[in-house]
C-alpha positions as CSV (number, residue, x, y, z in Angstrom):
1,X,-35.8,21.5,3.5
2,X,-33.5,24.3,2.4
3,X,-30.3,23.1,0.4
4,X,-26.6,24.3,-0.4
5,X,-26.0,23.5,-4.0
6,X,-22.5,24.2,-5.9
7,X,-22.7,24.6,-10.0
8,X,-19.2,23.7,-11.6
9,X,-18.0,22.5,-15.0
10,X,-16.7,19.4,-15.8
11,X,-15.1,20.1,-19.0
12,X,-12.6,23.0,-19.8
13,X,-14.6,25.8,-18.8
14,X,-17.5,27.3,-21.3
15,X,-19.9,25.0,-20.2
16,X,-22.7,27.8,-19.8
17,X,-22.5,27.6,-16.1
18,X,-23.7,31.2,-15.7
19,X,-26.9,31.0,-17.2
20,X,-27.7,27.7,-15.1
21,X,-27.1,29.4,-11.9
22,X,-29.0,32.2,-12.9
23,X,-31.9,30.0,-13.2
24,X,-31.1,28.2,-10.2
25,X,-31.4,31.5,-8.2
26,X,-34.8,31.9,-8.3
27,X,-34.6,28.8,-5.4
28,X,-31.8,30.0,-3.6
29,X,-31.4,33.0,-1.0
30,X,-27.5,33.8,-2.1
31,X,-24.6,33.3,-4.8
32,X,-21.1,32.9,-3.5
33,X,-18.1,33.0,-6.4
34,X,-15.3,30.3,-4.7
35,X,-12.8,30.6,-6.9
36,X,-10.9,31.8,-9.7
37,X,-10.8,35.7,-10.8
38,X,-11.9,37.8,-13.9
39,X,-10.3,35.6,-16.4
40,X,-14.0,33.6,-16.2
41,X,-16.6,34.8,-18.2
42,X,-20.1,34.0,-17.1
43,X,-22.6,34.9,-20.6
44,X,-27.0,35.1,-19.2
45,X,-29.4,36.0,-21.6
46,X,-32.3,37.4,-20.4
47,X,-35.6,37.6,-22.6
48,X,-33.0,38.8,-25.2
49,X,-31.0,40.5,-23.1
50,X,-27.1,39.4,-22.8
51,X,-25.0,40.0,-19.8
52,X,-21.5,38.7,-19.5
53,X,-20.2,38.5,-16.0
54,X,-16.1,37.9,-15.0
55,X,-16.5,38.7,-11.1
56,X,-19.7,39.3,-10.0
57,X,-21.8,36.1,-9.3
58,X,-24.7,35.3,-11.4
59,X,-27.1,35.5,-9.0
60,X,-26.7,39.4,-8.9
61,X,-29.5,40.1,-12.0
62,X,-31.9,38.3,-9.3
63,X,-33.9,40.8,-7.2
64,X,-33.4,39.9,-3.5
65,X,-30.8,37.6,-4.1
66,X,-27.6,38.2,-1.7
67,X,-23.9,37.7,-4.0
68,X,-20.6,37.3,-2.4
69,X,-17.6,36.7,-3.4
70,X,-15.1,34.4,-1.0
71,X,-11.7,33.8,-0.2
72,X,-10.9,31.6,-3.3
73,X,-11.2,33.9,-5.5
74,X,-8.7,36.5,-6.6
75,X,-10.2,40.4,-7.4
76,X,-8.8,42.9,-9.7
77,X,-10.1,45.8,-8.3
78,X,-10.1,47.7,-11.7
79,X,-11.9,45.2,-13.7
80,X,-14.9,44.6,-10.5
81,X,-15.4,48.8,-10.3
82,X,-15.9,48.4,-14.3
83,X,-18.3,45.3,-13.8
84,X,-20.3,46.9,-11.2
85,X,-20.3,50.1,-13.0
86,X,-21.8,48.5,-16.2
87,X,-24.3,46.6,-14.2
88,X,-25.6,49.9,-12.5
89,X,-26.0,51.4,-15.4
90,X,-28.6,48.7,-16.4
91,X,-30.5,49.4,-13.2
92,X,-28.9,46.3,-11.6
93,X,-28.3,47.3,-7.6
94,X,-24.4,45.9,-7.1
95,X,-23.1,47.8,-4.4
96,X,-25.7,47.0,-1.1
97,X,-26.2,42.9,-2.9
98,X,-22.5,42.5,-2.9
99,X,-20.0,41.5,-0.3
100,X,-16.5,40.5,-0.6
101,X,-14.1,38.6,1.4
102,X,-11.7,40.7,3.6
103,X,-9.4,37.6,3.0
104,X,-9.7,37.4,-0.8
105,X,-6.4,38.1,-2.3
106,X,-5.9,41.0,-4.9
107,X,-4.5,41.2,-8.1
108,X,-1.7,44.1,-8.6
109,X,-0.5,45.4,-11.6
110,X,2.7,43.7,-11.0
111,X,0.9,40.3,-11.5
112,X,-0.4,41.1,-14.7
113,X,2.7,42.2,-16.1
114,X,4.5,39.4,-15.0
115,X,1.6,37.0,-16.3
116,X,2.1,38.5,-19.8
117,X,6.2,38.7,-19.7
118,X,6.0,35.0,-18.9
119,X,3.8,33.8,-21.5
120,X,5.8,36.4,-24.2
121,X,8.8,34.4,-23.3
122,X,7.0,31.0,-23.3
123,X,6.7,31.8,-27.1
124,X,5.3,28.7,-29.0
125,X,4.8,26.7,-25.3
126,X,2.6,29.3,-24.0
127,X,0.1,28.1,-21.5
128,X,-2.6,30.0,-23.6
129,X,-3.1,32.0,-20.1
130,X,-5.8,35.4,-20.4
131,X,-2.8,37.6,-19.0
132,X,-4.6,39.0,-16.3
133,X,-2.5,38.3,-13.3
134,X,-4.1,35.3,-12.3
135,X,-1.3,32.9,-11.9
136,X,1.1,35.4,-9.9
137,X,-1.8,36.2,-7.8
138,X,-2.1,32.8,-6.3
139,X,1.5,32.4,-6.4
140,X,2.0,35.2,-3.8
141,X,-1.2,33.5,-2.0
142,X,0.9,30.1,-1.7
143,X,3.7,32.1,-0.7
144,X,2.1,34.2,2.1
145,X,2.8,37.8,0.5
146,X,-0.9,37.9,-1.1
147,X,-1.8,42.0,-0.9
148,X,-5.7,40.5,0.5
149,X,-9.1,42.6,0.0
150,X,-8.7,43.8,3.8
151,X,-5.2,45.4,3.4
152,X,-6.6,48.1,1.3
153,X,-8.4,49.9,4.2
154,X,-5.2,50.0,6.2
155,X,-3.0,52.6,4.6
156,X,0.2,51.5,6.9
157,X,0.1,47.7,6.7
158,X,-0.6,48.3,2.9
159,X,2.2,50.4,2.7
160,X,4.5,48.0,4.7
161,X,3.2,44.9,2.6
162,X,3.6,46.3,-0.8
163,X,7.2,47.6,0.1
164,X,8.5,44.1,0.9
165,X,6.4,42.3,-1.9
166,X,7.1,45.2,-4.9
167,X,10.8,44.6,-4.3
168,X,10.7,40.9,-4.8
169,X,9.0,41.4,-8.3
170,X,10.3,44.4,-9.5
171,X,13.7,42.6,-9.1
172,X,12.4,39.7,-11.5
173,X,11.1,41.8,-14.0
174,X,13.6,44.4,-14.0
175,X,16.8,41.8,-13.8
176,X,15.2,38.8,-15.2
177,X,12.4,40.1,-17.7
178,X,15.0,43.4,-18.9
179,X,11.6,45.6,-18.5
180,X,10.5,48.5,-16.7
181,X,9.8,48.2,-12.6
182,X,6.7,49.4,-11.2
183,X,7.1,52.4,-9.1
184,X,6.0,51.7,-5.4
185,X,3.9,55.2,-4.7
186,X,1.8,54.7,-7.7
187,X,0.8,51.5,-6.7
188,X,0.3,52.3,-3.2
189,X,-2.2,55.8,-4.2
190,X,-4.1,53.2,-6.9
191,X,-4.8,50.3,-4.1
192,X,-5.9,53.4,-1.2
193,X,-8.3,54.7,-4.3
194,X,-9.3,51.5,-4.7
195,X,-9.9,50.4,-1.6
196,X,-11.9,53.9,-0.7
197,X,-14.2,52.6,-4.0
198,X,-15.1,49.4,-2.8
199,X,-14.6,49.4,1.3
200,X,-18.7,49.0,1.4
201,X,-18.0,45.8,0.4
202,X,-15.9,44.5,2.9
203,X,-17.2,41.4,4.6
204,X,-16.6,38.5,6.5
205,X,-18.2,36.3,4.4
206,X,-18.1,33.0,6.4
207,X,-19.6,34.3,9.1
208,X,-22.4,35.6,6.7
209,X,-23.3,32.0,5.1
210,X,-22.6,30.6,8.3
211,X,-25.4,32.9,9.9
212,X,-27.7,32.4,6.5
213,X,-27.5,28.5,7.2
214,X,-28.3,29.4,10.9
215,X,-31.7,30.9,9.3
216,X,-32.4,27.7,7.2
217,X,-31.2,29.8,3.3
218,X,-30.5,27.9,0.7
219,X,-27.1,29.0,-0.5
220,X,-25.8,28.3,-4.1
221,X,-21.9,28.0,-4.9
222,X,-20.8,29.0,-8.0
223,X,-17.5,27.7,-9.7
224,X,-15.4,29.8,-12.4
225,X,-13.3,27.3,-14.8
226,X,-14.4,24.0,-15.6
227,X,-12.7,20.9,-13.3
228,X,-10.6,19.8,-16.4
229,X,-8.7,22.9,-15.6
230,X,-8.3,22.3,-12.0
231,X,-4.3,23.0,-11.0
232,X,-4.1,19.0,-9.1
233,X,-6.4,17.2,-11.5
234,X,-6.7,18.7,-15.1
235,X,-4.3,18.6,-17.6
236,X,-1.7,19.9,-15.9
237,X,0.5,22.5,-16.9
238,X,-2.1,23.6,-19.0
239,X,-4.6,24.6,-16.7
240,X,-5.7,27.7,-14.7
241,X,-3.7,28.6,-10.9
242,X,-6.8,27.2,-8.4
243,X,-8.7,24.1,-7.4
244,X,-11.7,24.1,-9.6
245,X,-13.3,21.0,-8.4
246,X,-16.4,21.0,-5.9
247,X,-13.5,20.6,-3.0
248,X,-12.3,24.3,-3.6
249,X,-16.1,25.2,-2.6
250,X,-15.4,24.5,0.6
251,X,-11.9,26.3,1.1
252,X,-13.0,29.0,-1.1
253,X,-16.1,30.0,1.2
254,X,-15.4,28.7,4.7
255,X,-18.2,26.8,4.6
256,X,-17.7,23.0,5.5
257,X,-18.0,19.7,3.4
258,X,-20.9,18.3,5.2
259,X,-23.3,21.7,4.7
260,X,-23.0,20.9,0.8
261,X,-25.6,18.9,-0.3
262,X,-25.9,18.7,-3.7
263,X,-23.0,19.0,-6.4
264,X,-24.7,20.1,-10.2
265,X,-21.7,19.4,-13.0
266,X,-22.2,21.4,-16.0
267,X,-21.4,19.4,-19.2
268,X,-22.0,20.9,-23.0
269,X,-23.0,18.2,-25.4
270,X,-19.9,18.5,-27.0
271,X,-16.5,19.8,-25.8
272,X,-14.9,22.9,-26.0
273,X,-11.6,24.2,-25.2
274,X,-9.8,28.1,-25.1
275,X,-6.0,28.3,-25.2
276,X,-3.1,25.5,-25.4
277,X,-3.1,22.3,-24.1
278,X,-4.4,18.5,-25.0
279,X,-7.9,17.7,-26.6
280,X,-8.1,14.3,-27.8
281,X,-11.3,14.8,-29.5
282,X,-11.1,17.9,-30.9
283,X,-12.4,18.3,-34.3
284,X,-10.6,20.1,-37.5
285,X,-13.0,19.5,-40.3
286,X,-16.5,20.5,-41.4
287,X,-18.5,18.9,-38.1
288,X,-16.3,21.2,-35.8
289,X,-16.3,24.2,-38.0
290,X,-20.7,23.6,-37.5
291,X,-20.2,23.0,-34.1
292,X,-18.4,26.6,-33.6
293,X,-20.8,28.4,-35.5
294,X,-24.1,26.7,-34.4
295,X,-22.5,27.5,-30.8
296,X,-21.4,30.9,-31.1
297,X,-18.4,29.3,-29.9
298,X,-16.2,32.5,-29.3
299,X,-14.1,33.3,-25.3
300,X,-16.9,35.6,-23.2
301,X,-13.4,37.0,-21.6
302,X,-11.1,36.7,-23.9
303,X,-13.0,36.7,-27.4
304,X,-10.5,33.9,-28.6
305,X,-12.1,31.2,-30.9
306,X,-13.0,28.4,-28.9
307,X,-11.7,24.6,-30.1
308,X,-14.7,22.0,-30.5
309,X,-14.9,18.9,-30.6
310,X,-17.2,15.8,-29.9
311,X,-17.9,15.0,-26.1
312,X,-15.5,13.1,-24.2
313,X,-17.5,10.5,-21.8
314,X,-14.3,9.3,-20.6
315,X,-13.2,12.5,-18.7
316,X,-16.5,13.4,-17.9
317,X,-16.7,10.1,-15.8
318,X,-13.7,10.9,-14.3
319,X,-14.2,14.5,-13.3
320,X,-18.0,13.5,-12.0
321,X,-16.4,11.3,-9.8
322,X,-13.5,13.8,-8.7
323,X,-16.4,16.7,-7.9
324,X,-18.9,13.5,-6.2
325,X,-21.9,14.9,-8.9
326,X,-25.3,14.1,-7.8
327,X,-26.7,15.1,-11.3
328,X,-25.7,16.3,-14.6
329,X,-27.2,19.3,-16.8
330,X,-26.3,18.8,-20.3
331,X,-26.4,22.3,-22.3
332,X,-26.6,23.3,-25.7
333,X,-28.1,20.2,-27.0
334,X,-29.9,22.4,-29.6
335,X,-26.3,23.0,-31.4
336,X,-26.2,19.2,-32.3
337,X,-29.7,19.8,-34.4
338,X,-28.1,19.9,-37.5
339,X,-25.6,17.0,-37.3
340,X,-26.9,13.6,-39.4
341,X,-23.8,11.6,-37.3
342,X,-23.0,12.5,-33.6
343,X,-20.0,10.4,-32.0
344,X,-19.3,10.3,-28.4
345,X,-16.0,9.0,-26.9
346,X,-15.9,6.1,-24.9
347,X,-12.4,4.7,-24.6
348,X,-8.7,6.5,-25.5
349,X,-6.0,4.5,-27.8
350,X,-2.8,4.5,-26.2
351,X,0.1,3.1,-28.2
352,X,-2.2,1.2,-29.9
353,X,-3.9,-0.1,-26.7
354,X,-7.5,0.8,-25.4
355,X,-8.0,1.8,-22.1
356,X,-10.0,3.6,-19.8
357,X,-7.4,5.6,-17.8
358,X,-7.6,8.8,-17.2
359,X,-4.0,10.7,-17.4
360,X,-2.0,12.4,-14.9
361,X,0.1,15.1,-17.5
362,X,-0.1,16.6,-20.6
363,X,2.3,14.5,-22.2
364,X,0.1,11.5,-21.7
365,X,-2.7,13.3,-23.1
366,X,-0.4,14.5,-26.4
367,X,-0.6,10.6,-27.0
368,X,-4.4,9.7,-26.7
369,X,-6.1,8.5,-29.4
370,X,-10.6,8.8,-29.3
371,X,-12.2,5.7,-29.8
372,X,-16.0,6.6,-31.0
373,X,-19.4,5.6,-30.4
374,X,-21.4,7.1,-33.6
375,X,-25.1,7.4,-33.2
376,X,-27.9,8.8,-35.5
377,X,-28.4,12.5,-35.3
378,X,-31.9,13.7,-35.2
379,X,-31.7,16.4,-37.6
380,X,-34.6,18.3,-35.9
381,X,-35.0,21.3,-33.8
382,X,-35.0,20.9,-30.2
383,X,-34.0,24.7,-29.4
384,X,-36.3,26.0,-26.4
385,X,-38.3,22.6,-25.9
386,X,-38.8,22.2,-22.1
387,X,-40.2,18.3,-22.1
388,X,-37.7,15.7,-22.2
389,X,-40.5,13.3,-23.7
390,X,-40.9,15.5,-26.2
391,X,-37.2,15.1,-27.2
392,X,-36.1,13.4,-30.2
393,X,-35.9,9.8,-29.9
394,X,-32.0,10.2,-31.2
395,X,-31.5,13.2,-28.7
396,X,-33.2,11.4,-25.8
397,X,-30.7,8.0,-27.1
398,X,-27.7,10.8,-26.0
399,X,-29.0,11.5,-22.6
400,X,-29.4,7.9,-22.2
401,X,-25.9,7.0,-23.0
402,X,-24.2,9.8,-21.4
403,X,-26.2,8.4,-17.9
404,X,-25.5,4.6,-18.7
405,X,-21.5,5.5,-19.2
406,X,-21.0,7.8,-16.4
407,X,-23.5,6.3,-13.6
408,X,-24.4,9.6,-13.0
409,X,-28.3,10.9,-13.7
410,X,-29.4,14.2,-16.0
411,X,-31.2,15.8,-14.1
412,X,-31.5,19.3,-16.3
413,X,-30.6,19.6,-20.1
414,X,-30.2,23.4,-21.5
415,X,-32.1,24.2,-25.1
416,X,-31.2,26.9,-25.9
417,X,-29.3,30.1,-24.5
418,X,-32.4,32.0,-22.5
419,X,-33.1,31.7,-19.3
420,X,-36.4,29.7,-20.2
421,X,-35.1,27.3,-22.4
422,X,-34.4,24.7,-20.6
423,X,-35.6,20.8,-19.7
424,X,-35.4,20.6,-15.5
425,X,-36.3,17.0,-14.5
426,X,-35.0,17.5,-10.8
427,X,-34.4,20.8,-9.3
428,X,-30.8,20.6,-6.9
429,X,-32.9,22.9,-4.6
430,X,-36.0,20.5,-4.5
């Protein structure tokens, strides 16, 4: 029976979430992006080979594979034509694989410069934000004046729309900001030039996975940012502008709750975060200065150092339960090879008091304390092994606990960072 299956994180984004749906695609028919924009940065290797996509899904270095991109996710049109471009180049076919919601909102040079004012004059309580226009994007989206992937082949409505909207934020950044406003015409030439680039793309794409279900394909939905990021339940303000969590699958696609039918969460074997905001267990000594270099732990966007830290079951439960997981996939256990100790956390500290809860604001999270579980490393290579029985003893002791304390089975566990490297003990599309 064919199956819809959506790939998310369940940590703060990094979780290798690309190369898992690239592997996944060999089951499924089509890749559909639901949210976020280019701020993601999905990394494959491919016998070797590295790719790093922001846009484009994942599925797109499959032959035959159908990629879309929906109405949850917000395009800069500059940084796709540069993606696609680069991908062409390597003999990947882009342009007749790829369709792109006429509904999906774009981002305008006006939101990235407002994105980058406002973080310049956050100073030391910047969000940590990638400055691409993101946030302003979805504002205008909330506040119905979104410029959308369809207005770009209308010249007047594009006009008329950009008019009324450039006004509104050329009168914050010019008044508010003291900097330069953007000038109306070039905008306007830039979005028609745009839109004559990439009008092959256009698409209804609800209608199209509504009409690939009708035929019985197996559709696979791919998240940007990991759920701990998610703008209602991560750690808020510090998180990105949309819903990362397997809900936004739905909104993001048109495609409803009951056609989804399995949820994969994407969890490293550690943590990791980019940017500001709360990480109880983040490490500052010599076990998360090995972590970052056994990991390679550096932004695919961004190129920013990543934080590390050891894995934080107390989240994870609570996001698996937010997204409704029906199996975990565990990745770069093979950075964890050359750690005698490995602790997990299992309860926070609060005020001296243990609990459980999961917290609703930064603030709360500023006061969390890690309690640890320590366990034996295995001090062994594991990179590229594709048997779970074949597993350390220590390394298959993680797996177990990170099942016992989140109810929630592994059903995959990455070794390494090729496509072949991994451990699949259930298939979502099986």
């Amino acid at each position: 029976m064919k199956k819809n299956a959506v790939v998310l994180g369940t940590q703060w984004g990094d979780e290798g979430k690309g190369k898992i749906v690239d592997l996944l695609t060999d089951r499924a028919d089509a890749v559909v992006r639901f949210q976020g924009g280019h701020n993601a940065g999905h990394t494959l290797i491919i016998n070797g080979h590295k790719t790093v996509l922001h846009l484009v899904p994942s599925g797109i270095l499959r032959e035959g594979v159908d990629c879309y991109i929906g109405n949850g996710v917000v395009v800069e049109p500059a940084a796709l034509l540069k993606e696609i471009t680069q991908l062409e180049a390597a003999g990947v076919d882009v342009k007749k694989r790829l369709k792109i919601s006429s509904a999906a909102p774009i981002i305008m040079p006006y939101h990235i410069v407002l994105d980058q004012l406002r973080e310049k004059a956050k100073g030391g309580k910047a969000i940590g934000t990638t400055g691409r226009g993101i946030g302003p994007a979805y504002e205008d989206k909330v506040a119905r004046r979104s410029i959308r992937f369809g207005d770009l082949f209308d010249p007047q409505r594009l006009k008329d729309k950009l008019t009324e909207t450039m006004a509104y934020h050329n009168f914050v950044i010019e008044h508010y900001f003291k900097h330069e406003a953007l000038d109306l015409e070039t905008v306007y030439q830039q979005a028609l030039d745009y839109g004559q680039q990439l009008q092959q793309m256009n698409a209804d794409v609800t209608a199209d996975l509504h009409a690939l279900q009708a035929q019985g394909k197996s559709i696979l939905l791919e998240g940007a940012q990991g759920s701990l990021l998610d703008v209602d339940h991560g750690t808020y303000p510090f998180v990105t502008s949309s819903n990362t969590t397997a809900g936004a699958a739905s909104s993001g696609t048109g495609l409803g709750v009951t056609d989804i039918d399995y949820v994969l969460g994407i969890t490293k074997a550690y943590t990791t975060r980019v940017g500001s905001g709360p990480f109880p267990t983040e490490l500052f000594d010599d076990d998360g200065a090995m972590m970052a270099k056994n990991g390679v732990e550096f932004g695919a966007t961004t190129g920013r150092p990543r934080r590390c830290g050891w894995l934080d079951l107390v989240s994870l439960k609570r996001i698996n339960q937010l997204n409704g997981v029906t199996g975990i996939c565990v990745t770069k256990l093979d950075v964890l090879d050359t750690f005698e100790t490995i602790k997990v956390c299992t309860a926070y500290k609060v005020d001296g008091q243990e609990t459980n809860t999961f917290p609703a604001s930064a603030e709360s999270w500023e006061k969390i304390e890690p309690v640890y579980q320590s366990m034996p490393g295995w001090m062994s290579e594991t990179r590229g092994m594709t048997d779970k029985n074949k597993l350390p003893t220590q390394a298959q002791a993680l797996i177990n606990v990170i099942e016992d304390y989140t109810g929630k089975p592994v059903h995959m566990i990455s070794t390494g960072p090729d496509r072949n490297e991994n451990i699949i003990i259930q298939n979502p599309f099986e």
